[in-house]
C-alpha positions, -999 to +999 in steps of 0.1 A: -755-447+446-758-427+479-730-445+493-708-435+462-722-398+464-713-400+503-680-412+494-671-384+465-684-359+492-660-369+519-633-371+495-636-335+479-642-320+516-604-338+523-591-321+498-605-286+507-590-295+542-554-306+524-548-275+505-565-253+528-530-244+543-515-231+510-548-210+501-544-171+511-562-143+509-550-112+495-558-079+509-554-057+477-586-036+467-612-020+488-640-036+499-633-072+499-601-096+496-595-120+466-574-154+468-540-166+463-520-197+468-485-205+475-475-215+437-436-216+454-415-212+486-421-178+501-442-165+464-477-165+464-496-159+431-532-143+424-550-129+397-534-095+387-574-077+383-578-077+418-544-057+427-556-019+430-525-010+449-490-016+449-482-008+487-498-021+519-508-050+506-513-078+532-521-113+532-544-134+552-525-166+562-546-199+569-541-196+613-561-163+604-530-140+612-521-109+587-486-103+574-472-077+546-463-085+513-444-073+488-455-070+443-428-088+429-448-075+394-474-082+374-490-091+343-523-076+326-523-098+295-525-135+319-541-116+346-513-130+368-497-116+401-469-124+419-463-114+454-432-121+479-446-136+514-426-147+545-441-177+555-433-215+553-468-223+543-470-256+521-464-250+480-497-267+462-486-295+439-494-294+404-518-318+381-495-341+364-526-351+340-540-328+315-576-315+319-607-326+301-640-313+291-663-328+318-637-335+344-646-326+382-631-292+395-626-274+430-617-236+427-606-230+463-607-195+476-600-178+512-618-146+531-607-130+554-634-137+578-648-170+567-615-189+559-610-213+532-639-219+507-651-240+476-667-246+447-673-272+425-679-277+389-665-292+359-639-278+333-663-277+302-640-266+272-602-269+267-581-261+233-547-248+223-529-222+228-552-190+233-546-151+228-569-131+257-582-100+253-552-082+273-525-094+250-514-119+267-510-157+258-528-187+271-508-220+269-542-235+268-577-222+274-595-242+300-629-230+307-649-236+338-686-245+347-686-231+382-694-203+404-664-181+409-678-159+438-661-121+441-631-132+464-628-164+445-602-146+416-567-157+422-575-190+440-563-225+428-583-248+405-574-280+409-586-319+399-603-347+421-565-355+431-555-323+449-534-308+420-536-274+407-547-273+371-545-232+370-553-205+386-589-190+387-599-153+369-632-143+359-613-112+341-600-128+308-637-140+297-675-126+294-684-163+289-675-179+319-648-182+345-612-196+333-586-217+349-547-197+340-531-236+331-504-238+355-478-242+330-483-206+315-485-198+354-451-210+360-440-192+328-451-161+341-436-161+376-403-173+366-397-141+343-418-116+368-390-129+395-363-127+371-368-090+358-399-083+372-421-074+344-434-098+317-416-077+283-439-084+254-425-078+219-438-054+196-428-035+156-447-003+163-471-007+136-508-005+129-516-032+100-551-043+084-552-077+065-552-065+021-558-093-005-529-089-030-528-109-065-526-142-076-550-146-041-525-138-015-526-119+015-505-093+032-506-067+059-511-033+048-493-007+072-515+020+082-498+038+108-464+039+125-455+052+159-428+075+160-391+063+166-411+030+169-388-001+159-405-007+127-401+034+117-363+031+130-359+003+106-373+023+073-411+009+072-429+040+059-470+039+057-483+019+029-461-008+028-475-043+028-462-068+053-459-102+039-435-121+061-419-117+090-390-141+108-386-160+076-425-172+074-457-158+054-480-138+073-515-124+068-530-114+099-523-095+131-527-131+149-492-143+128-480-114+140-482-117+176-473-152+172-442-148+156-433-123+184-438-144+216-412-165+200-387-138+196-372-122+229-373-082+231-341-066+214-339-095+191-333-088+155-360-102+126-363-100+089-395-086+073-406-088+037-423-057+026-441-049-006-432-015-015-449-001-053-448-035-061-414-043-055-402-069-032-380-053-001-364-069+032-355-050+065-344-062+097-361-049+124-349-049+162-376-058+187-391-033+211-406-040+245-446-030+243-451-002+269-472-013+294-503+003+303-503+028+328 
């Protein structure tokens, strides 16, 4: 038994040591740096909470020297950040096997003074596809059962073989720290490079679940935002929602849903009740302002 704990020990300290050179850390915020890694050539990606500044920001490069970089954008709702790095520092690999509830994992992290860092745990709940509090969308949830220090944000989790599973946050939960899966971090980056922005879809509309007869379900509309898509379209206040892109829908959830599948600018039917009478109008899909 001590040999095999001797054994695990030395292996999880190589693998610190291995993917020590693509860990950063990211000089954004007062008071202390959080963590990044080098998710592609010359991009390095962190958690999106810990960027108070969009100008001098500088990263903290594993031979201990400082260089600038530059916001490529950002994302609120996944909590992601991209940032643009001259450097040929190695690219982390990702896990080619999904995680599971009790599987081992490292989230690495880097300060500024200490240099690379760990800390181990296990992933201790995974499901679908999850919505987090921001408005942003999860491929998967994978929660964490280890300590995710102040500078540990925006570091890589990753498995017993060296692969990144995600990308630590303690911002999307009260609960416990999450791993961002890599796949909705790759998701993420390839549209904050391509436009730089992540556009999220939206109707303009404030709607709260009504039971209607025969035991169905709509969405009553209680408010609508000026020259919003939804008001441009017709919707007035006191309609009730009951399908939108061809499919029933009966809560906000549906909503959002049906959205993320749609691209902004996109036309989409939407069945109204309106006094009782059936209606369809075909609204045009606006980008959700971002928060300033």
């Amino acid at each position: 038994m001590a040999n095999e704990l001797a054994a695990l020990s030395t292996e999880l300290a190589a693998i610190v040591e291995r993917l020590g050179p693509s860990v950063v850390a990211v000089d954004a915020r007062p008071r202390f740096a959080s963590s990044g890694v080098f998710w592609r050539p010359g991009v390095v990606v962190t958690a999106e909470h810990t960027i108070r500044r969009e100008e001098e920001i500088s990263v903290t490069l594993p031979d201990g020297s400082t260089v600038p970089a530059t916001l490529a954008g950002s994302d609120a709702g996944t909590d992601i950040a991209v940032l643009k790095v001259e450097s040929g520092a190695p690219v982390i690999a990702r896990a080619t096997a999904d995680p599971a509830p009790g599987h081992l994992a490292l989230a690495l992290g880097r300060s500024e003074n200490s240099g690379v860092n760990a800390t181990l745990g296990i992933v201790s709940a995974v499901s679908g596809e999850w919505r987090t509090w921001r408005g942003g969308r999860l491929d998967r949830y994978i929660r964490l059962d280890l300590t995710l220090y102040p500078g540990s944000s925006g570091g890589p989790v990753v498995n017993t073989a060296g692969e990144a599973i995600g990308i630590a946050t303690s911002a999307l939960s009260r609960i416990a720290g999450l791993a961002i899966p890599a796949t909705t971090v790759d998701r993420v980056v390839d549209e904050i490079l391509a436009r730089g922005r992540v556009a999220r879809g939206y109707l303009g509309v404030g709607l709260q679940p009504v039971e209607l007869p025969d035991h169905h379900k709509g969405l009553i509309v209680l408010s609508l935002e000026p020259e919003g898509p939804a008001a441009k379209a017709g919707v007035l206040i006191g309609d009730i929602l009951v399908e939108l892109g061809g499919g029933a829908v009966t809560d906000t959830e549906e909503i959002q849903g049906v959205l993320e599948s749609r691209t902004v600018g996109q036309p989409i039917e939407a069945g109204f009740l309106r006094g009782g009478a059936a209606r369809k109008v075909t609204i045009t899909i606006g980008e959700r302002p971002r928060r300033s």
